[in-house]
C-alpha positions as CSV (number, residue, x, y, z in Angstrom):
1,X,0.0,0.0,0.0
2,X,2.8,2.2,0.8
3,X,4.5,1.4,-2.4
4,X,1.3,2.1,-4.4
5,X,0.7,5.1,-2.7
6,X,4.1,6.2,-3.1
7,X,3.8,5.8,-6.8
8,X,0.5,7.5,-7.1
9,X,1.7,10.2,-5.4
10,X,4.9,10.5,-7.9
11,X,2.6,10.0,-11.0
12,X,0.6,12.8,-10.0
13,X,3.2,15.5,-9.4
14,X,4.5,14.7,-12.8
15,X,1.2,15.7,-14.2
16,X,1.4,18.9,-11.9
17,X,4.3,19.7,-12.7
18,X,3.8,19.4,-16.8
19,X,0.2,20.3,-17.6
20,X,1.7,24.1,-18.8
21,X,3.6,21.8,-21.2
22,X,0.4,20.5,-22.6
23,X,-0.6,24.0,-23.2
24,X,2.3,25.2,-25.1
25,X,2.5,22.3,-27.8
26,X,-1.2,22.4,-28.1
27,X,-1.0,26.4,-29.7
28,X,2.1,25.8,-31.1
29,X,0.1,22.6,-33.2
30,X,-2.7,25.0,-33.6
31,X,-1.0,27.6,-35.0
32,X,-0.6,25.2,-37.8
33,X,-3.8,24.1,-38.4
34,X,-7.1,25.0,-39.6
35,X,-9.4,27.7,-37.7
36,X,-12.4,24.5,-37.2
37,X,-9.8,23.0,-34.7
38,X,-9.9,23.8,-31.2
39,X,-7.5,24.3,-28.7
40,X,-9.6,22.5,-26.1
41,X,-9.5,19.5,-27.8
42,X,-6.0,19.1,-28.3
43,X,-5.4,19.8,-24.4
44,X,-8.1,17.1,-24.0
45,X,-6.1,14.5,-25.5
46,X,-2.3,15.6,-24.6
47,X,-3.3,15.2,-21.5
48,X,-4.1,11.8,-21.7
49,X,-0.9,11.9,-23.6
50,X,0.7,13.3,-20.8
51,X,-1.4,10.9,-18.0
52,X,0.2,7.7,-19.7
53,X,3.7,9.2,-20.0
54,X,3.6,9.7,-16.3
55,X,2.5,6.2,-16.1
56,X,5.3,4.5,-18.2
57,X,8.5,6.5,-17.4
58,X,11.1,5.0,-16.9
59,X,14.2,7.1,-15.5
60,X,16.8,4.5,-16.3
61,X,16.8,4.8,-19.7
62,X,18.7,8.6,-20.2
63,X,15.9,10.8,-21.4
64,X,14.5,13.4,-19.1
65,X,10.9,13.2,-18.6
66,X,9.8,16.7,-20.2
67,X,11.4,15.2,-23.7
68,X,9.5,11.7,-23.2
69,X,6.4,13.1,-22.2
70,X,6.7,16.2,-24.8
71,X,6.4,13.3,-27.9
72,X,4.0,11.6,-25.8
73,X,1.7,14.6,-25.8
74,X,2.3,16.1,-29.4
75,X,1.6,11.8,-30.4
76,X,-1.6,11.9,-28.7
77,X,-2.7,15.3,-30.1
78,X,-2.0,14.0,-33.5
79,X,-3.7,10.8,-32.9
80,X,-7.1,12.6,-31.9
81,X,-6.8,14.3,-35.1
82,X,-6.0,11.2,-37.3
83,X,-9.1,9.4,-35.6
84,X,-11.3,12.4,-36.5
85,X,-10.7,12.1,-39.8
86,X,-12.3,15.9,-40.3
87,X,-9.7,16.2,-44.0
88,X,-11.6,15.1,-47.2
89,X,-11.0,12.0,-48.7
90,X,-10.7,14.3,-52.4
91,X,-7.1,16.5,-50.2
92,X,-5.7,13.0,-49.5
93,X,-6.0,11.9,-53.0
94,X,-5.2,15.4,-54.4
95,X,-2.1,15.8,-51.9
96,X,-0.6,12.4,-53.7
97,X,-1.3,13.4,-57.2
98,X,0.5,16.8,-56.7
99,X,3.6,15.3,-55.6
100,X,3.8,12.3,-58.0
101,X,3.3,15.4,-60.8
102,X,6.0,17.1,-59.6
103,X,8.3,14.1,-59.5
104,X,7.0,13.3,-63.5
105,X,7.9,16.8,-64.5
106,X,10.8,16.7,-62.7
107,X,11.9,13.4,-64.6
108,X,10.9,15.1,-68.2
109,X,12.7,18.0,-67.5
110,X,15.9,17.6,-65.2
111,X,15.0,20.6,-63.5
112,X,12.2,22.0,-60.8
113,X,8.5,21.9,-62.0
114,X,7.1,24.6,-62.9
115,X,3.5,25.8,-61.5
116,X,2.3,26.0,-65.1
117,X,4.0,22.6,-65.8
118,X,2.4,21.0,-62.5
119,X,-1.0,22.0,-63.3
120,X,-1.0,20.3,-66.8
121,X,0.5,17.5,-65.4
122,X,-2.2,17.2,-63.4
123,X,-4.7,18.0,-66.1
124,X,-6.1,21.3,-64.4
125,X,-5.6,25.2,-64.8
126,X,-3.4,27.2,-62.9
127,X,-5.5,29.0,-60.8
128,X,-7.4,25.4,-59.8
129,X,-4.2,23.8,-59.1
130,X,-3.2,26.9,-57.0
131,X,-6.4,26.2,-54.8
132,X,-5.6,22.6,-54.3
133,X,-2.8,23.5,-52.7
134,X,-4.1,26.1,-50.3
135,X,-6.8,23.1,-49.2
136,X,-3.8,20.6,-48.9
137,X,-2.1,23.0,-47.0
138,X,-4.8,24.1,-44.9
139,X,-6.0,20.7,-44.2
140,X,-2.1,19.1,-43.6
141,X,-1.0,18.7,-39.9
142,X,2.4,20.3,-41.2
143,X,5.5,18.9,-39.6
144,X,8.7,17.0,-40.7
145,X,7.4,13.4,-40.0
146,X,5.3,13.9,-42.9
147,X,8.0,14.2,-45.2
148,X,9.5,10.9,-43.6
149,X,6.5,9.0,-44.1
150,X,6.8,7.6,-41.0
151,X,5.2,7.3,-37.3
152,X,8.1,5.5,-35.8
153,X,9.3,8.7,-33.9
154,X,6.0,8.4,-31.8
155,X,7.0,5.0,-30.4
156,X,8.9,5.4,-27.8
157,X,9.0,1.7,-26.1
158,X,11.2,0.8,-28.3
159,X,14.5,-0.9,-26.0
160,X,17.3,1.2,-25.4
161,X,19.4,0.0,-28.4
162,X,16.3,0.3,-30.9
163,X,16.4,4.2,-29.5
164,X,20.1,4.5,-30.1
165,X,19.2,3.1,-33.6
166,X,16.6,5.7,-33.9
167,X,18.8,8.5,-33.5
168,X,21.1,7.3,-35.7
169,X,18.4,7.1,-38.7
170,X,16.8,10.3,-37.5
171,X,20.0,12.3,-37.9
172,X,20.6,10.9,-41.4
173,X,16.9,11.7,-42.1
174,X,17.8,15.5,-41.0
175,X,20.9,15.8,-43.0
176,X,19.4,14.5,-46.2
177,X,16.2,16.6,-45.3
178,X,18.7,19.7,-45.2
179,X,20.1,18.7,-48.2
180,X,16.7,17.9,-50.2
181,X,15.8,21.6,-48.8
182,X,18.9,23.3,-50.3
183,X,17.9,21.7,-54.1
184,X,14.6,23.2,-53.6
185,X,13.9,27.0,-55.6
186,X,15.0,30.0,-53.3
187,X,11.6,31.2,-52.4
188,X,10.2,27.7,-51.5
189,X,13.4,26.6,-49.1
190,X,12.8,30.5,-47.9
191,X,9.5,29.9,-46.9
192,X,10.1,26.8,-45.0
193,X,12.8,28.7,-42.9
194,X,10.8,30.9,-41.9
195,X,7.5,28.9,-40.8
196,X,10.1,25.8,-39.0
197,X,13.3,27.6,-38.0
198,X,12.0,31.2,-37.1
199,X,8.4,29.8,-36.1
200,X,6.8,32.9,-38.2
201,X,3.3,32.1,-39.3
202,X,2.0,32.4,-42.8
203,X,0.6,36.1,-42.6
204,X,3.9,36.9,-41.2
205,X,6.1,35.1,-44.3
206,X,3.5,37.4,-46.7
207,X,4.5,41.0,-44.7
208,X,8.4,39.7,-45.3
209,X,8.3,38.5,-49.1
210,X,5.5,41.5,-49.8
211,X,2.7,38.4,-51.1
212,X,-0.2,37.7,-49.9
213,X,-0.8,35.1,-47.1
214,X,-2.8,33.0,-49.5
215,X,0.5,32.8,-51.6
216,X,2.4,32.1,-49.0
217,X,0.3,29.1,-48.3
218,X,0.3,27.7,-52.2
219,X,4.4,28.4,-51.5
220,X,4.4,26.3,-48.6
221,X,2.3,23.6,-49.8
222,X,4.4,23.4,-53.3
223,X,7.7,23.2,-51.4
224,X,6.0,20.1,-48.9
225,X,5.0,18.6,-51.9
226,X,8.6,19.2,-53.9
227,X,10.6,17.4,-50.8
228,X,7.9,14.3,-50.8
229,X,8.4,14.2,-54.4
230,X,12.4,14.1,-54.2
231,X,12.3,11.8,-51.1
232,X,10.5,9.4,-52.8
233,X,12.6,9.4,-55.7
234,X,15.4,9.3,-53.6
């Protein structure tokens, strides 16, 4: 009873002690996503994200509780969202034909797409193609995992070696990220320094590059797409 009680009690300062951590990746993840989402909900579910970190962890293994429970939390938040399923079947379809366009062009011509070229790859105008980008980007939950086109970094029971392994594949995955970035046209690779390094939001970009926010998003969405295309190929 002791021992239980001695637990609970340590399982519940860890909550305390962390819920403002729920809070802050909740609105950074909503900064990112579309105005139907609400903060509420993700605090809802990185809680429980936070609850079973608190639950499962385990000092002995090197990393400090804030970092275990941080991808707990943001995993959980994501989750929620997957299981709502609140993006279009038509954005999920249009999101793969965008990039496997870009990576044909690319192929044809040796060099990067073109807006114009993209768009009659894809069999639609410009200014239609333009829009499925904004509701791609609008609808993405836009983060670096997607480019990896994997979920592995929100397992973390993996055994101590499997995480050593982890880090080792995630750094090459960075490094060839940065170097996929630096193939990518100036205002694309631009754009994505500014959202992921500097943390600026898309009205933000448009005041520094004088475009419109809109423009900014089609920017975004076309450089996402670009890296899938290349990483695929790759």
């Amino acid at each position: 009873m002791i021992k239980a009680q001695g637990y609970y009690n340590n399982t519940a300062d860890l909550i305390e002690r962390h819920t403002q951590l729920v809070n802050k990746i909740a609105y950074h993840l909503l900064a990112r996503l579309p105005a139907s989402v609400l903060v509420d909900d993700l605090i809802q579910s990185g809680m429980i994200g936070l609850l079973e970190a608190a639950r499962n962890f385990d000092s002995s293994k090197g990393a400090s509780f804030e970092t275990f429970a941080g991808i707990r939390i943001r995993g959980a938040m994501l989750d929620e969202m997957r299981r709502g399923d609140w993006v279009p079947r038509s954005v999920h379809k249009n999101s793969r034909s965008i990039a496997m366009a870009i990576s044909e062009v690319e192929k044809m011509t040796g060099r990067d797409a073109k807006e114009a070229e993209i768009a009659d790859q894809l069999g639609v105008g410009l200014l239609e193609y333009q829009q499925m980008l904004r509701d791609v980007n609008c609808a993405k939950l836009v983060a670096y995992e997607d480019l990896n086109g994997s979920e592995d970094a929100m397992n973390t029971d993996s055994a101590p070696q499997d995480c050593i392994f982890h880090e080792v594949s995630e750094a090459q995955f960075s490094d060839k990220l940065v170097s996929m970035i630096k193939q990518l046209p100036e205002r694309e690779a631009l754009v994505l320094s500014l959202y992921y390094d500097e943390e600026l939001n898309l009205k933000e970009i448009g005041l520094v590059l004088e475009v419109s926010e809109s423009r900014v998003s089609q920017i975004h969405s076309q450089a996402l797409h670009r890296l899938k295309a290349k990483a695929q190929a790759a």
